[in-house]
C-alpha positions in Angstrom: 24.6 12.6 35.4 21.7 12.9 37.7 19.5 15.5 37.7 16.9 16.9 40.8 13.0 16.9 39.6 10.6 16.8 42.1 12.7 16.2 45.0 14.1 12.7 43.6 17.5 12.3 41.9 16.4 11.1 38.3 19.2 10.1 35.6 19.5 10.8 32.1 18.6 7.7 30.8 15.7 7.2 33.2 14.4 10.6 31.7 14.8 9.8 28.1 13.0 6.9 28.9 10.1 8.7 30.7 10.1 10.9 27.4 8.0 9.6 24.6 9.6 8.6 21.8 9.5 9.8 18.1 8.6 7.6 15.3 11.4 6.6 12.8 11.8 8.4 10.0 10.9 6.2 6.2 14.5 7.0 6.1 15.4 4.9 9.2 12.7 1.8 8.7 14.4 1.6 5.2 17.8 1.2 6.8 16.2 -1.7 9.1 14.3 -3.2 6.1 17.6 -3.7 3.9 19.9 -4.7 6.8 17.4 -7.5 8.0 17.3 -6.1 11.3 13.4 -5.7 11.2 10.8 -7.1 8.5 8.2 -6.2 5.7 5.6 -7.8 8.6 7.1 -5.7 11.7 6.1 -2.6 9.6 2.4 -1.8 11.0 3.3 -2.2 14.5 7.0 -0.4 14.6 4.6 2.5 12.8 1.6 2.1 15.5 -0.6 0.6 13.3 -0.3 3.3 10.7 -0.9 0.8 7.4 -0.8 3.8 4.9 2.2 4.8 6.2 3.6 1.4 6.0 2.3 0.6 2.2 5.0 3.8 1.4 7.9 2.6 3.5 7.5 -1.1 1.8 7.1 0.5 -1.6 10.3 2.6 -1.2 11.3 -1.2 0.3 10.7 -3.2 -3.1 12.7 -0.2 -5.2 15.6 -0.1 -3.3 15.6 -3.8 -3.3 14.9 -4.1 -7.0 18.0 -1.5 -8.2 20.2 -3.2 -5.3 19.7 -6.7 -6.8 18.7 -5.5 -10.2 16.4 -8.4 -10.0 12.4 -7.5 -11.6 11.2 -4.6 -12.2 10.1 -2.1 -9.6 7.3 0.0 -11.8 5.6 -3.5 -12.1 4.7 -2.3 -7.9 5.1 1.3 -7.9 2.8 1.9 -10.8 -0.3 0.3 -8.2 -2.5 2.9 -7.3 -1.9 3.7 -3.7 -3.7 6.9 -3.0 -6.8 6.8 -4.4 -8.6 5.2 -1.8 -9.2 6.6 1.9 -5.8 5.0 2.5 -5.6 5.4 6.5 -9.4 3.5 6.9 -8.5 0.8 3.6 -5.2 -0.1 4.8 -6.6 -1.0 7.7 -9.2 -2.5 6.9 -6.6 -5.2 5.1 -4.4 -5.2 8.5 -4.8 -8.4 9.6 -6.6 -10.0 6.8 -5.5 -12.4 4.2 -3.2 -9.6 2.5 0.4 -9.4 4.0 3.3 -7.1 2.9 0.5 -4.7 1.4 2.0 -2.1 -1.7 -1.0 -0.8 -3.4 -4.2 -2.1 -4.7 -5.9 -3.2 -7.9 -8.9 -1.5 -9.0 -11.3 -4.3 -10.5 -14.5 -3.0 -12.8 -17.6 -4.8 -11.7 -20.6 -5.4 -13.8 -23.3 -6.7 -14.2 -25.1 -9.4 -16.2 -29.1 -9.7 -16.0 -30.9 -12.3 -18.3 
């Protein structure tokens, strides 16, 4: 079907093309995760380079793969902080670092020792 914008015949898919396009759902990037059709490392830039975003759809990731296999123990990852950081500006800070497949973090006390 062909449609007249602008004086020029444009088709459907041309124009859902021209049309931006909407970011999966978690929903839909967990479907892709546990068919194989996209990977743990693919997960940044399908989301843009949203790492926080990305951290929750690979935590949802390592539970549904945990009670699927019923290998491990999910709340060993899902009981890592994930939120208590400024998550958008630490995730991605880590992008691209030596950290890959990022669930969470580990909050170490520092101290100090003086003579």
């Amino acid at each position: 079907r062909t449609t007249r914008v602008h004086g020029l015949h444009t088709s459907a898919a041309a124009r859902s093309a021209a049309e931006p396009l909407s970011p999966p759902s978690d929903a839909e990037l967990l479907d892709r995760l546990l068919s194989g059709s996209m990977s743990q490392h693919r997960l940044e830039a399908e989301l843009g380079g949203d790492a926080e975003r990305a951290v929750r759809v690979r935590r949802l990731y390592v539970e549904a793969v945990s009670a699927q296999d019923g290998v491990g123990d999910p709340a060993a990852v899902l009981s890592l902080p994930v939120e208590e950081v400024d998550g958008p500006e630490f995730y991605s800070s880590v992008l691209g670092t030596n950290c890959e497949n990022v669930v969470g973090f580990v909050p170490l006390p520092v101290g100090v020792i003086r003579p």
